[in-house]
C-alpha positions as a Markdown table, in Angstrom:
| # | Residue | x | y | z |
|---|---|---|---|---|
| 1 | Unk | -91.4 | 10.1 | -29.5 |
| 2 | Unk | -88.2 | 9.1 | -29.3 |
| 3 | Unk | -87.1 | 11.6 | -26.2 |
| 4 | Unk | -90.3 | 10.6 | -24.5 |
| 5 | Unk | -88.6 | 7.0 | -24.8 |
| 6 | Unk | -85.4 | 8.1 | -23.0 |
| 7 | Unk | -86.8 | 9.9 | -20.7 |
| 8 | Unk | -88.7 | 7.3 | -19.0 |
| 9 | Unk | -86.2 | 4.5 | -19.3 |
| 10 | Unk | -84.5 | 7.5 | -17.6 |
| 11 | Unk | -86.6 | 8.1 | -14.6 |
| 12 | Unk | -86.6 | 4.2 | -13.9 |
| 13 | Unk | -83.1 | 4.2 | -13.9 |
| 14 | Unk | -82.8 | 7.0 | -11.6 |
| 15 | Unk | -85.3 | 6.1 | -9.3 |
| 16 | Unk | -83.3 | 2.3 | -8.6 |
| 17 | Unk | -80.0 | 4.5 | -8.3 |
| 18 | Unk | -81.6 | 7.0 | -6.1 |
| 19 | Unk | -82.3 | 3.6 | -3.9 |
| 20 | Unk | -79.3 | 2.3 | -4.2 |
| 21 | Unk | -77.7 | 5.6 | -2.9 |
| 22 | Unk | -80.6 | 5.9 | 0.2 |
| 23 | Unk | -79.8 | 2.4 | 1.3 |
| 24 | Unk | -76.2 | 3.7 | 1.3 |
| 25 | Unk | -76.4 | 6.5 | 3.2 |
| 26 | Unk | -79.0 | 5.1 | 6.0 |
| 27 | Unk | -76.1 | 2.3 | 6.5 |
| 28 | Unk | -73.7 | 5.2 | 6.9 |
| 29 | Unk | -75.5 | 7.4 | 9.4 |
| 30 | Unk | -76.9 | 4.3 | 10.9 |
| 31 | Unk | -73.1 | 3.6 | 11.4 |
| 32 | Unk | -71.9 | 6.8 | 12.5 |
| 33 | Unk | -74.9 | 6.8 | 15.1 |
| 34 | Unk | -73.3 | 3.9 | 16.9 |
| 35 | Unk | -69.9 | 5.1 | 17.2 |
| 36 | Unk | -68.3 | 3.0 | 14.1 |
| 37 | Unk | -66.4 | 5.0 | 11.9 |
| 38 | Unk | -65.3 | 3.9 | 8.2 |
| 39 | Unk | -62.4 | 6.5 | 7.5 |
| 40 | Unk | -59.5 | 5.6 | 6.0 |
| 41 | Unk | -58.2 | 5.1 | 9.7 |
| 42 | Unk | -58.0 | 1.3 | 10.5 |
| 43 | Unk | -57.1 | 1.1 | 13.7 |
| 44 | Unk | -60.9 | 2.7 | 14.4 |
| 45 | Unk | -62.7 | -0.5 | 15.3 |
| 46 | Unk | -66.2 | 0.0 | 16.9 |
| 47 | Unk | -67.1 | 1.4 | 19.7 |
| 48 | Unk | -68.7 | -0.4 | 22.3 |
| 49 | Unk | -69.2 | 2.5 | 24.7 |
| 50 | Unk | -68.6 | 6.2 | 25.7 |
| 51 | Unk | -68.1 | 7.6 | 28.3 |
| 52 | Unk | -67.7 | 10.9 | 28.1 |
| 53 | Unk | -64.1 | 12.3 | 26.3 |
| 54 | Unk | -62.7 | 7.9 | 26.6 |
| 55 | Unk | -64.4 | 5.5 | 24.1 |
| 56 | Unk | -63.6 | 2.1 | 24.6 |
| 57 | Unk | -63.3 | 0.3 | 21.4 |
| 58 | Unk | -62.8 | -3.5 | 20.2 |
| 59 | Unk | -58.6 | -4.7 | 20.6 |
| 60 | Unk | -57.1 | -5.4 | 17.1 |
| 61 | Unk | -55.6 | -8.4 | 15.9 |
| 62 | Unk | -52.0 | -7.8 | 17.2 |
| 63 | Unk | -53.3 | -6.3 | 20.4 |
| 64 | Unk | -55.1 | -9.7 | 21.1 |
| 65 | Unk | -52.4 | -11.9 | 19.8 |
| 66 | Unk | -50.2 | -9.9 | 22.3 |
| 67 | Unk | -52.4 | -10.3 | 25.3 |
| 68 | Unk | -53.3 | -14.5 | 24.6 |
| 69 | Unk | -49.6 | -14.7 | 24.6 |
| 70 | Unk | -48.7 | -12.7 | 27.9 |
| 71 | Unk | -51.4 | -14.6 | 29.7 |
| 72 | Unk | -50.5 | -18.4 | 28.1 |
| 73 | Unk | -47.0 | -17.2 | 29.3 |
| 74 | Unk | -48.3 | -16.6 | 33.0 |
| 75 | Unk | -49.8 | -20.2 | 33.4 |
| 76 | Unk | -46.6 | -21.8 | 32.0 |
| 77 | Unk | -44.4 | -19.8 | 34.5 |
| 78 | Unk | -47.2 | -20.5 | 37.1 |
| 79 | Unk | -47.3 | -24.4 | 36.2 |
| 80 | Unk | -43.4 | -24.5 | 35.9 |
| 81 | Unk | -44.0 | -22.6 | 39.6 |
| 82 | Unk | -46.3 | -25.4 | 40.9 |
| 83 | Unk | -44.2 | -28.3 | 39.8 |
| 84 | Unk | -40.9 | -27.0 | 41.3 |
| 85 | Unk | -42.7 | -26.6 | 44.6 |
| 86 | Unk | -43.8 | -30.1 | 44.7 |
| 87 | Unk | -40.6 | -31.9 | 43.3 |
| 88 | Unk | -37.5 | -29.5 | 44.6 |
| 89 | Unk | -37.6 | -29.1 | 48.3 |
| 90 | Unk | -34.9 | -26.4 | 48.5 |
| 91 | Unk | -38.1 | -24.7 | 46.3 |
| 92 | Unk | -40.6 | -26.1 | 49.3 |
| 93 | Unk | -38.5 | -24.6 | 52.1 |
| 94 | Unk | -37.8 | -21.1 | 49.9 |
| 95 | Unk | -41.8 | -20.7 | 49.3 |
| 96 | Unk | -41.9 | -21.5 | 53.5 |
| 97 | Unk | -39.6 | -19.1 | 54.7 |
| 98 | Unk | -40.6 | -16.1 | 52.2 |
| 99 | Unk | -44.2 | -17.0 | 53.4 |
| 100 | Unk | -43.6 | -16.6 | 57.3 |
| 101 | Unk | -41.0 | -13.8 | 57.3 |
């Protein structure tokens, strides 16, 4: 009596794990299907398309703190740029000549 007891508490506990463990590995192949890999390899981020052998994937944090700061660096030189050209007229007459010659 007492096996037939532990046996079935068995089978009910197997059959939630063996859920568990589907759901598990439907998420990973679901995952691997569209390109985002979970190796131990962080700099993997997901792919948003392939083309062929060159997979372009999502920019990481310090790749798109590096680019916000090369482009807010771009309009500051361009607004520093702008400002000289309407308040220095050596400036004016420099942007005049390098445009006609």
């Amino acid at each position: 009596m007492e096996e037939s007891k532990e046996t079935s508490g068995m089978g009910i506990g197997e059959s939630t794990g063996n859920a568990k463990k589907v759901n598990a590995n439907s998420r990973k192949s679901s995952k691997k299907k569209f390109g985002v890999d979970e190796g131990g390899d962080s700099e993997q981020g997901e792919v948003l398309f392939k083309v062929g052998p060159f997979r372009y994937r999502l920019p990481g944090k310090r790749q798109r703190t590096i680019l916000g700061l090369v482009v807010v660096g771009l309009n500051l030189l361009l607004l520093l740029a702008v400002a000289l050209y309407f308040y220095n007229p050596t400036f004016h007459e420099f942007v005049f000549t390098v445009g006609r010659d």
